[in-house]
PATOR-377145 format. One record per residue (C-alpha): residue in three letters; x, y, z. Coordinates in steps of 0.25 Angstrom, whole numbers, padded with zeros to 4 digits, always signed. Each point is the difference from the previous one (the first is absolute). Last residue first. Example, Ala and Ser with C-alpha at 12.3 -4.5 7.8 and 13.67 -1.06 7.14 Angstrom:
2
ser+0055-0004+0029ala-0006-0014+0002
This chain:
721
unk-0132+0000+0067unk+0007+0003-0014unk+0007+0013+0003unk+0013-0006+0004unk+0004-0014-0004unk-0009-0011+0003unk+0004-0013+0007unk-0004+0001+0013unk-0013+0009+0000unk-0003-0005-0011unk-0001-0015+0004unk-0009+0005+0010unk-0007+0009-0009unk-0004-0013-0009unk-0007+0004-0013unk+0008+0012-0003unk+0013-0004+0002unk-0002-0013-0007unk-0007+0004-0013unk+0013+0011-0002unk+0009-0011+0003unk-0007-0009-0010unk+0000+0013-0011unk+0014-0001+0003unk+0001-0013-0004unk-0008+0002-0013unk+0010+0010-0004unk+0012-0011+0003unk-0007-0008-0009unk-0001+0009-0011unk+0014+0006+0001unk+0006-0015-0001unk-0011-0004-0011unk+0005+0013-0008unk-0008-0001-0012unk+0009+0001-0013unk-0001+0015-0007unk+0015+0004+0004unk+0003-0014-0005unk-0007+0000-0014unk+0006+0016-0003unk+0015-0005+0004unk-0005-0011-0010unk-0005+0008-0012unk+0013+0011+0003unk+0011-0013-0003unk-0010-0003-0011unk+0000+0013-0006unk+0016+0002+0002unk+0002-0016-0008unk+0006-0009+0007unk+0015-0002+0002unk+0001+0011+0010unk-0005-0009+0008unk+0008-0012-0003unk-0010-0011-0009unk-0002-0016+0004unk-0014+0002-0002unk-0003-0006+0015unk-0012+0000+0005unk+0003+0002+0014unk-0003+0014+0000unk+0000+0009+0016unk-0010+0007+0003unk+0005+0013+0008unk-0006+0005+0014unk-0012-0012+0002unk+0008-0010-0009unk-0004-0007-0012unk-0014+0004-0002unk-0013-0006+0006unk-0011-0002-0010unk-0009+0011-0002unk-0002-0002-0017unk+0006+0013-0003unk+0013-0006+0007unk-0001-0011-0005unk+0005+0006-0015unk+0015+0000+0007unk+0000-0015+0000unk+0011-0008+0005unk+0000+0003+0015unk-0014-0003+0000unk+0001-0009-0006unk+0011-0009+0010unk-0005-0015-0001unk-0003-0002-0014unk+0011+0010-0007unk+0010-0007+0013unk-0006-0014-0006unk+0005+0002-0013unk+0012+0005-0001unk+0007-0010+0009unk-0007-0010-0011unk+0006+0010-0010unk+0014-0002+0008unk+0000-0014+0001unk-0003-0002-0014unk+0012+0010-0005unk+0010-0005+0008unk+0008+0011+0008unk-0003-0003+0013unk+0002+0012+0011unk+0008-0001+0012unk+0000+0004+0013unk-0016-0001+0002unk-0005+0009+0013unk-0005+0012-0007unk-0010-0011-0006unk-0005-0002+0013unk-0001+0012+0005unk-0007+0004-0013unk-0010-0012+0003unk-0004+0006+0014unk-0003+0013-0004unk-0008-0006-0011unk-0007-0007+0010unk-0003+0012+0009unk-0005+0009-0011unk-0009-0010-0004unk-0006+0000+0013unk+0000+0017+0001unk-0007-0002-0014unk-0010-0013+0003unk-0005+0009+0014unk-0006-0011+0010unk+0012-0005+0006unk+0005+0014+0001unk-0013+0006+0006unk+0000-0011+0012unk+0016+0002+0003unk-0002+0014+0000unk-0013+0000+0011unk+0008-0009+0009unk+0012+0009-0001unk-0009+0013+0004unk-0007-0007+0010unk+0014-0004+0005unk+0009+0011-0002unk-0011+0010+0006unk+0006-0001+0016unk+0014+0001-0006unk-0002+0014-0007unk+0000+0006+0014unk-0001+0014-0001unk+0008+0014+0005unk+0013-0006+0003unk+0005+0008+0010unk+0017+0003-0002unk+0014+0000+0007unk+0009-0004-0007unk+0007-0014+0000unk+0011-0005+0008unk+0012-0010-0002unk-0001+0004-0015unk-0001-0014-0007unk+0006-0006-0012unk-0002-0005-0014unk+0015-0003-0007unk+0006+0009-0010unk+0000-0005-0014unk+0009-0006-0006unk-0003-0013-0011unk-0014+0009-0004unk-0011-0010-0001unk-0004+0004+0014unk-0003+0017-0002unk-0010-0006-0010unk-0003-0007-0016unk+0008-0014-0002unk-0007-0009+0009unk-0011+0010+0001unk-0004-0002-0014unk-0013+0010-0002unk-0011-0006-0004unk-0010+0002+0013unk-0008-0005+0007unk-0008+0008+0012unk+0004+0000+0014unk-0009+0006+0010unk+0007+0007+0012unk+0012+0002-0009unk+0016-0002+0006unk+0008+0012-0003unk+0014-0003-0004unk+0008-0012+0004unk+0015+0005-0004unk-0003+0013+0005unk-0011+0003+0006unk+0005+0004+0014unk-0003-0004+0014unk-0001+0013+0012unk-0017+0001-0001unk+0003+0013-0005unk+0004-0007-0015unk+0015+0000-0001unk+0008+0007-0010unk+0014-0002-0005unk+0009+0010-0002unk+0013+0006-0009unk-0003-0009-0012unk+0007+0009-0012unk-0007+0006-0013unk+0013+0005-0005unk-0001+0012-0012unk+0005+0003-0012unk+0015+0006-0003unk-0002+0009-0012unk-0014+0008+0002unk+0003+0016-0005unk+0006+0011+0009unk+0006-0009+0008unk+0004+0003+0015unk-0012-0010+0006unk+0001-0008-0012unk+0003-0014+0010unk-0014+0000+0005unk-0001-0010+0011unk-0016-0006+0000unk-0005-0005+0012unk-0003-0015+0003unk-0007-0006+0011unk-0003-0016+0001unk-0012-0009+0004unk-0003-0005-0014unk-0007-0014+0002unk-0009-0001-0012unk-0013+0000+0006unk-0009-0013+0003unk-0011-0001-0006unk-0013+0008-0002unk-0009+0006+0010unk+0003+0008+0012unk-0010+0007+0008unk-0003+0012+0006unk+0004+0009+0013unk+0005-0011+0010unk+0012+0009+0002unk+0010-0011-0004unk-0007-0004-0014unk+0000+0016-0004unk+0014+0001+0004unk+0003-0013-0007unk-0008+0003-0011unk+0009+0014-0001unk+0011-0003+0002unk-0001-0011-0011unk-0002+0010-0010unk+0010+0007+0003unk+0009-0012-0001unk-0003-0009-0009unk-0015-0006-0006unk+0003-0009-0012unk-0002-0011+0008unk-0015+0003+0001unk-0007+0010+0008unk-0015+0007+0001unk-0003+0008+0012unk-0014+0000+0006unk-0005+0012+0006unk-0016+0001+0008unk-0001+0017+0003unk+0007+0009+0006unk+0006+0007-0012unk+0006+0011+0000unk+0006-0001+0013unk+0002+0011+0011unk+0011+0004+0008unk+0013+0004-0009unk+0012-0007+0008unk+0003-0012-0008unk+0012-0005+0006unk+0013-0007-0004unk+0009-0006+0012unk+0014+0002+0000unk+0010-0011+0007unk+0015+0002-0003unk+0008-0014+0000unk+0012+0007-0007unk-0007-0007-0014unk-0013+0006+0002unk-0013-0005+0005unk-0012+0006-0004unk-0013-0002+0007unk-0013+0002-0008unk-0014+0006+0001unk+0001+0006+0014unk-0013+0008+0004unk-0012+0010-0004unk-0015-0001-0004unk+0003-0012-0009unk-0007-0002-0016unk+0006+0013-0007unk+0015-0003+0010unk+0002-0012-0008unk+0004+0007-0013unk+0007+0011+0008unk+0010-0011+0004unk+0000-0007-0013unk+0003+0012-0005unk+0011+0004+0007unk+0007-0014-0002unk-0001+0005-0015unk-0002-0010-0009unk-0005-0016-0001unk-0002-0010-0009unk-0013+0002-0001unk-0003-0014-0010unk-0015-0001+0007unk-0002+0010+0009unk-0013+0001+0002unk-0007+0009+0010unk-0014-0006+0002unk-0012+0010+0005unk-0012-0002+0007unk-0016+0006+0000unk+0003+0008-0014unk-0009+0010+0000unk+0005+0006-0013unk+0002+0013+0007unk+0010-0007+0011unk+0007-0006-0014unk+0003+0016-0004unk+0006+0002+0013unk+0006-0014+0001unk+0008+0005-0016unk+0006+0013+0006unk+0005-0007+0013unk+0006-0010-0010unk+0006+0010-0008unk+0007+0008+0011unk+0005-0013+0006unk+0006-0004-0013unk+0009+0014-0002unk-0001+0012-0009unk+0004+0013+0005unk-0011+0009+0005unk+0009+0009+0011unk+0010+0002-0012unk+0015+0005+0003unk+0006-0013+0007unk-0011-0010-0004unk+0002+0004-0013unk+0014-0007-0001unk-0007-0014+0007unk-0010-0002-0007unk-0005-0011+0006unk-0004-0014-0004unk-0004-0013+0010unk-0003-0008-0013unk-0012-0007-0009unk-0009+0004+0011unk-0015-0004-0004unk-0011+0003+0008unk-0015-0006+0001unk-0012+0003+0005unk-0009-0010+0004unk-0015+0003-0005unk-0007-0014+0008unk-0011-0009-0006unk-0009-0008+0009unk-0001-0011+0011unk+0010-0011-0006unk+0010+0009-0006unk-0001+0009-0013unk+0012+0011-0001unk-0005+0011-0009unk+0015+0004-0003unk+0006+0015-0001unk+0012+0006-0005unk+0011+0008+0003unk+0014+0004-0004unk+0012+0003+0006unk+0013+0004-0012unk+0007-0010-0009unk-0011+0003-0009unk+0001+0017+0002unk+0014+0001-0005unk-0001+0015+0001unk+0007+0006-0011unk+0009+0013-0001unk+0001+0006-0015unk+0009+0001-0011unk-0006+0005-0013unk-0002-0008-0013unk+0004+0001-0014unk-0004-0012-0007unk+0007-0003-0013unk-0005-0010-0009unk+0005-0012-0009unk-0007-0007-0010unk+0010-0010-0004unk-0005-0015+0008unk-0013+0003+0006unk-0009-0009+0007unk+0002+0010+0013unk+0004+0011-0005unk+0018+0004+0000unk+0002+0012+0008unk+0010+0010+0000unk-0002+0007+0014unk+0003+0015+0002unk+0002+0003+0015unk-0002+0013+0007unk+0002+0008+0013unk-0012+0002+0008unk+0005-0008+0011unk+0014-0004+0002unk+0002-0014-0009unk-0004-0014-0002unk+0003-0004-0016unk+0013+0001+0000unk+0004-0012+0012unk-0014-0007-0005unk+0007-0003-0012unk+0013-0007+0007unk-0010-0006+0008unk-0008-0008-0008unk+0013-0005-0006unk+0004+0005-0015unk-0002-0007-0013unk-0005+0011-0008unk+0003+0013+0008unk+0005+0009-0010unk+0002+0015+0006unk-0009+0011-0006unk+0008+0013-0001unk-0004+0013+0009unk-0011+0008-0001unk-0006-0005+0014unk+0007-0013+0003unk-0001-0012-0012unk-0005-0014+0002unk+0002-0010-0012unk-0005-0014-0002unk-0013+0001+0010unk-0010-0012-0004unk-0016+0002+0002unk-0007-0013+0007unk-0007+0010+0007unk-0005+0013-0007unk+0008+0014+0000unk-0005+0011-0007unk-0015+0002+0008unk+0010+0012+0006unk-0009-0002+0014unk+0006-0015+0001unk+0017+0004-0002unk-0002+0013+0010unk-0005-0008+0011unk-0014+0000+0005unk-0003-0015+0001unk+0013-0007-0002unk+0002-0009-0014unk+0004-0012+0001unk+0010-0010-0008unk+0006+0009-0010unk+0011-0006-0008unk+0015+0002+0002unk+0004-0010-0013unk+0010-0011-0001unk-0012-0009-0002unk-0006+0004+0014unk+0005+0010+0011unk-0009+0004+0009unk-0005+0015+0002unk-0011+0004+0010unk-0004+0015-0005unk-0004+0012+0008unk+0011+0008-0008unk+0008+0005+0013unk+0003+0006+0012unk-0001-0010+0011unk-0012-0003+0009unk-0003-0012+0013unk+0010+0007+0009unk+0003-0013+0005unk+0001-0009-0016unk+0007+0014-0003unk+0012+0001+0010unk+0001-0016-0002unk+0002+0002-0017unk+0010+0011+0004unk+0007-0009+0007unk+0000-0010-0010unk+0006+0010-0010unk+0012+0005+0008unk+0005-0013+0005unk-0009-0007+0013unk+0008-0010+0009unk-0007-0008+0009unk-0003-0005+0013unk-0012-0008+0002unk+0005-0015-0002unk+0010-0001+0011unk+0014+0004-0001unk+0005-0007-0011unk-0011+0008-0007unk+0008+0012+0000unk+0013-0009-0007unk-0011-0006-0012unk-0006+0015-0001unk+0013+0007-0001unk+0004-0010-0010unk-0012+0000-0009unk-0001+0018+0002unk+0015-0005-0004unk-0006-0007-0014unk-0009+0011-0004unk+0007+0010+0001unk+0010-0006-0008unk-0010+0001-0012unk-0008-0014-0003unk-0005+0002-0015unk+0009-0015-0004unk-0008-0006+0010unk-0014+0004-0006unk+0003-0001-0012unk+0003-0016+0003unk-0012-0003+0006unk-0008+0008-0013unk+0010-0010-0008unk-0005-0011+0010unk-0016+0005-0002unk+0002+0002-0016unk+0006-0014-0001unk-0011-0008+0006unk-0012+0008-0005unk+0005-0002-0015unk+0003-0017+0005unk-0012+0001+0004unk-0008+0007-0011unk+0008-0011-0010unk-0004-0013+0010unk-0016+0004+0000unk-0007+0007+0012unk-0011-0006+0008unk+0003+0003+0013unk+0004-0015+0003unk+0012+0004-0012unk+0003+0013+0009unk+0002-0006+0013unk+0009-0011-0008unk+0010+0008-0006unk+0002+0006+0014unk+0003-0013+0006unk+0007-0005-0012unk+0010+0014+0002unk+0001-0003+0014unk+0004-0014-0003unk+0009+0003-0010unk+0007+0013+0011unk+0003-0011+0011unk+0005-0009-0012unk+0009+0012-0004unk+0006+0001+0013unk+0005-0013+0003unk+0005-0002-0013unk+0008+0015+0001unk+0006-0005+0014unk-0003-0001+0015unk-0013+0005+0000unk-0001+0008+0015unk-0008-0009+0010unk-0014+0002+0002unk-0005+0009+0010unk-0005+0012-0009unk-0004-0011-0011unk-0016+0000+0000unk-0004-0005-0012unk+0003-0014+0001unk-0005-0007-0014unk-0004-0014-0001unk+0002-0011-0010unk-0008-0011-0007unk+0000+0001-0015unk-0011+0002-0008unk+0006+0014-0001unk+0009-0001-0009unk+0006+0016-0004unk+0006+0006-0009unk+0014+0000-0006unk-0001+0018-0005unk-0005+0003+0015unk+0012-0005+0005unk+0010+0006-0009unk-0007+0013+0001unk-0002+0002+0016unk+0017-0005-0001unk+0002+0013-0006unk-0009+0007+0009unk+0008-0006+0012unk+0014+0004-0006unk-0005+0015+0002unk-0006-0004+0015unk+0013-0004+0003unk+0009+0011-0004unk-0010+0009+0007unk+0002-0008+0011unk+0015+0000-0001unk-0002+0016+0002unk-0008+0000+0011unk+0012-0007+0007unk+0009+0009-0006unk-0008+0012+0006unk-0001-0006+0016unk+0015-0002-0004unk+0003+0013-0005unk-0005+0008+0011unk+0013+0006+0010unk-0003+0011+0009unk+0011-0006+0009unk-0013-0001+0011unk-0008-0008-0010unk+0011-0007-0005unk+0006-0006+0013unk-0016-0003+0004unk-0001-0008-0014unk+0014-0008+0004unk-0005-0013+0007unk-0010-0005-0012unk+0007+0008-0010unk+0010-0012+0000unk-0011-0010-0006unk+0000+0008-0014unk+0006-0011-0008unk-0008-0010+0008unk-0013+0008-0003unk+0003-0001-0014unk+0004-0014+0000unk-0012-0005+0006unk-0006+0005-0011unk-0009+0013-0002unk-0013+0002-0006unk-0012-0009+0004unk+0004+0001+0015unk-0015+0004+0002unk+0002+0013+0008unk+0013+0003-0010unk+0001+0016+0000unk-0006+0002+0017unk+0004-0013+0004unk+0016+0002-0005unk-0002+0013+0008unk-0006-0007+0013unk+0012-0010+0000unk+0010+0008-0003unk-0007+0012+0011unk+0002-0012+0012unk+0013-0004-0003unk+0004+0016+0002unk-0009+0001+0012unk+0009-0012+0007unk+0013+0006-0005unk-0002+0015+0006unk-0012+0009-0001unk-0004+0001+0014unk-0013-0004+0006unk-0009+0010+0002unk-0016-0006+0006unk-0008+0014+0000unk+0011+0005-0010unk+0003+0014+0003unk+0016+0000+0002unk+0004-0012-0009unk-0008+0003-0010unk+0003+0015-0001unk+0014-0003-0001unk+0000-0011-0011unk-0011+0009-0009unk+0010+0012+0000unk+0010-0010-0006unk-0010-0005-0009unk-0005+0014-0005unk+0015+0004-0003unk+0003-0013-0008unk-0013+0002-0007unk+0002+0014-0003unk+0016-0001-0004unk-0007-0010-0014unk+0001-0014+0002unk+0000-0007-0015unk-0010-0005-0008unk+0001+0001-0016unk-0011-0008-0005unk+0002-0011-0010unk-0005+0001-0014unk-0014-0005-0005unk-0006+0014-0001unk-0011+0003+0008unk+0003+0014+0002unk+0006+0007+0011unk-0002+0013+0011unk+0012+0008+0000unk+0003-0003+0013unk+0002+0011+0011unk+0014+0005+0002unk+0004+0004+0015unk+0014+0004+0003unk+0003-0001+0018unk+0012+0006+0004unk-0005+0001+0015unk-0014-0001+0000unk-0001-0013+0009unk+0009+0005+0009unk-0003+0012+0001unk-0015-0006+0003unk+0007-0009+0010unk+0006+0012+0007unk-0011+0007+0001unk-0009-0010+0006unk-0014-0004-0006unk-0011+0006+0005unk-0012-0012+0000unk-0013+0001-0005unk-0010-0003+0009unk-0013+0005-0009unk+0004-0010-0008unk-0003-0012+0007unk-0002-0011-0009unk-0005-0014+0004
């Protein structure tokens, strides 16, 4: 979880330091041409890792020292971070390497880089006689009568000992992949086109790596060494965080994805400037962009964010985009537009309502969406209106108390946290006053977080919606509501992030971003009852099923993270209700509705069917094995397979993101813009059978509280008696 209103001062010495001497050349940005790239360590990176070593080892929550132990420990992560599946190097590569293991910290602090580069470079070497060996294979064909399996998960396996070894690995890939798209319907000269043009397109992606690219790799692989929270963010990716908490940035108002060598336009923002010129249409390709009257600069076969780099710009200054029509392959126009800020309202709260239908009636339950725990943090300094989650949300109950709703549901499905602050004030709209959360910092330094506006906003029957996507923030948040006996959890269990980071700005004495920034660990948080969430997370009251892999997906499927533990003393609170006295009418009442409900039971199997098939190690590649594999999951999992079910009111795939099991052997970006927008459309449409049960639940709690005064009297929150 980000902090960033804690931004650290960084001392003056180590900022001399990090200054001193220091020549900053950006990249020119690169094409897709089938030449290596030149990557080599530039005085910048050398500087920033230097800088890097002191404040890790002086702000860390957990600091362990950079010595011989860290170094082994960022070889292995680096080679893990380029080669996850080992389907690169040989064993021979890493043995040629093997010395760096012990001599990475020596490096570091000599301001020495070209072996982390050297490394990347050998790969780039590899993946380029990969693509020749892609061609050989897919030119013999493939039998597949015969009976032989494929293991697609390869991060444990050992390294390929030679050439043979690893071109076997790559066939059976290569028949794999082959025989996705043949049990798809497509015929041997449109695979083998889709084959070679999605390793060629692998391929152009490595050789467009820029060496900033590979030591944001390195810096990543020696931050994570740590545990799994701390990061290293170059230029650009902190200016990506700086606007995913600010939720604006001074732009176009388009989402662009790369596609066919080509920027194309994904999305276009409501009120941006590309939308109100009616000039710019999805699917629309930029090939040149030019700034104000200046010269229009080529960008065929650039990275997304090499475009984006001059496209973005200070407001009310202007960009001139050559654009390419969607559909059109010469009819070239240009679209001058004017730079303006954009609110990135649907990454913004959001609310809606549901007529929730329960044994004794129909129930208008109010729901909230938090996709993040966002704040504006620079207009918060100079703005008393800045833009924050807890401002929305408050917005949003006022205009829900007008709908009438009689309970709400906070759900924070996929909310991988924020701003602690947030989460702080978030909790504070449904307590009077009180602790929220505990931090404990790495000096042993106990503070405790309090809400200390009086009054809620709403007082009313609350529900919190999780799953194991839900980290940090949002994890304060349920637990604090959970601890105070102020609403009810519903979900699964929670992802396990019980950690602090702040964010160390290293272009404190720069005129223009060149050094990043370092997200670093420097707390953990405990909820007011004294334990923490991290590794185990927030434990539902109801669970629901859920899709999600949780043996591969959580703070416990990290091979380092910090350990749950206890405060010797919690803080003083009042819980102000008893949730635990409705658990079992409202259980009882859940159990009966989902036995009954053919969506929610549906649901449930198909649950249970992925977890099983997410359980397989290996993969057949005979053809009659596979279409009888096909088979029963198209039988036994429609609604997964279907997007046309959803009009017909069967259940979808998953409450927060259907999921597709029907398998057309296709890469996203493989499959046409308009179908990739079709399906996006298909799932944002699909019924909600989590959200829908969890409603009818609350209408349950709202039933109880008002039939039995008793059970009220113990159980309710504040204002329902």
């Amino acid at each position: 979880m980000n902090r960033p209103l804690s931004r650290l001062a960084l001392p003056a010495a180590l900022l001399a330091l990090m200054f001193a001497g220091a020549v900053f050349a950006a990249p020119a940005p690169t094409t897709a041409a089938k030449t290596p790239p030149v990557l080599q360590p530039t005085a910048v990176h050398a500087d920033t890792a230097l800088a890097t070593a002191k404040l890790l080892s002086r702000y860390h929550y957990q600091a362990k020292p950079l010595d011989d132990a860290m170094s082994a420990q960022i070889f292995e992560r680096y080679l893990k971070a380029i080669d996850p599946n080992r389907s690169f190097f040989l064993q021979a590569d890493i043995d040629e390497f093997a010395s760096a293991r012990t001599t990475l910290d020596d490096a570091i602090y000599e301001r020495r880089l070209d072996v982390p580069f050297a490394i990347f470079a050998r790969h780039v070497q590899r993946v380029s006689e990969r693509m020749k060996v892609v061609r050989e294979i897919l030119a013999a064909g493939f039998d597949f009568s015969v009976d032989e399996s494929y293991v697609p998960d390869r991060a444990d396996a050992p390294w390929a000992q030679s050439a043979a070894e690893l071109r076997e690995i790559w066939r059976k890939r290569i028949k794999n992949d082959w025989l996705r798209l043949k049990l798809a319907g497509q015929k041997a000269p449109e695979i083998r086109a889709t084959l070679i043009k999605r390793y060629e397109h692998a391929l152009d992606r490595t050789l467009r790596v820029t060496s900033d690219d590979v030591f944001q790799l390195f810096m990543n692989a020696w931050a994570s060494a740590l545990e799994p929270h701390t990061s290293y963010f170059g230029p650009r990716a902190a200016e990506d965080f700086s606007i995913s908490m600010k939720l604006s940035l001074v732009g176009i108002g388009a989402v662009l994805q790369e596609r066919d060598d080509y920027v194309t336009v994904r999305e276009l923002i409501a009120g941006g400037p590309a939308i109100l010129s009616g000039k710019v249409a999805v699917g629309d390709r930029i090939v040149g962009v030019a700034q104000g009257k200046g010269p229009i600069v080529d960008i065929s076969g650039w990275r997304v964010t090499e475009a984006v780099d001059l496209i973005r710009g200070a407001p009310n200054t202007t960009v001139v985009l050559d654009i390419l029509p969607a559909g059109a392959d010469t009819e070239h126009r240009l679209v001058t537009l004017v730079r303006d800020k954009i609110q990135l309202e649907q990454q913004a709260a959001s609310s809606s309502v549901i007529e929730a239908k329960t044994a004794d009636g129909t129930h208008r339950i109010g729901v909230i969406k938090l996709p993040s725990f966002y704040q504006d943090v620079e207009a918060r300094r100079s703005n008393p209106q800045f833009r924050s989650a807890t401002r929305d949300v408050s917005r949003l109950i006022e205009g829900l108390k007008r709908d009438k709703v009689e309970a709400l549901i906070v759900d924070l499905r996929n909310n991988v946290g924020g701003s602690l602050d947030e989460a702080v004030s978030l909790t504070g709209l449904f307590i009077d006053t009180g602790p929220v959360v505990i931090q404990h910092n790495g000096r042993g330094a106990v503070r405790v977080e309090n809400d200390t506006i009086s009054g809620m906003d709403w007082e009313g029957p609350l529900g919190v919606l999780i799953n194991r996507a839900s980290a940090s923030a949002a994890e304060i948040f349920a637990a604090a509501i959970q601890d105070y006996g102020r609403g009810i959890v519903l979900g699964e269990d929670s992802f396990g992030k019980g950690t602090v980071q702040t964010l160390l700005n290293l272009d404190e004495r720069t005129r223009k971003p060149r050094y990043g920034e370092l997200k670093i660990t420097i707390a953990q948080f405990f909820r007011i009852t004294g334990s923490t969430t991290q590794l185990r997370g927030v434990t539902p009251d109801i669970a629901l099923p859920s899709f999600l892999d949780t043996e591969h997906f959580g703070e416990s499927s990290y091979d380092n993270p910090l350990p749950w533990s206890r405060l010797p003393a919690a803080a003083s609170y009042h819980p102000v209700g008893n949730i635990t006295a409705l658990l079992p009418a409202l259980n009882l009442r859940h159990e009966r509705r989902a036995a009954n409900d053919s969506s929610f039971r549906q649901f449930s199997e198909e649950a249970n069917e992925l977890k099983a098939l997410r359980q397989r190690k290996t993969i057949s590649l005979n053809e009659a094995v596979r279409r009888a594999e096909r088979t029963y999951q198209m039988t036994h999992l429609k609604s997964l397979l279907n997007p046309t079910s959803v009009e017909e009111g069967e259940s979808s795939a998953s409450g927060e993101a259907p999921v597709s099991l029907e398998d057309d052997g296709l890469l996203a970006n493989e499959r046409s813009l308009s179908a990739e927008l079709a399906a996006e459309k298909a799932r944002k449409a699909a019924r909600d059978v989590l959200l829908n049960e969890s409603a009818a639940i609350l209408g349950d709690m709202v039933e109880l509280l008002q039939s039995d005064p008793a059970l009220a009297r113990r159980g309710a929150a504040p204002g329902i008696n």
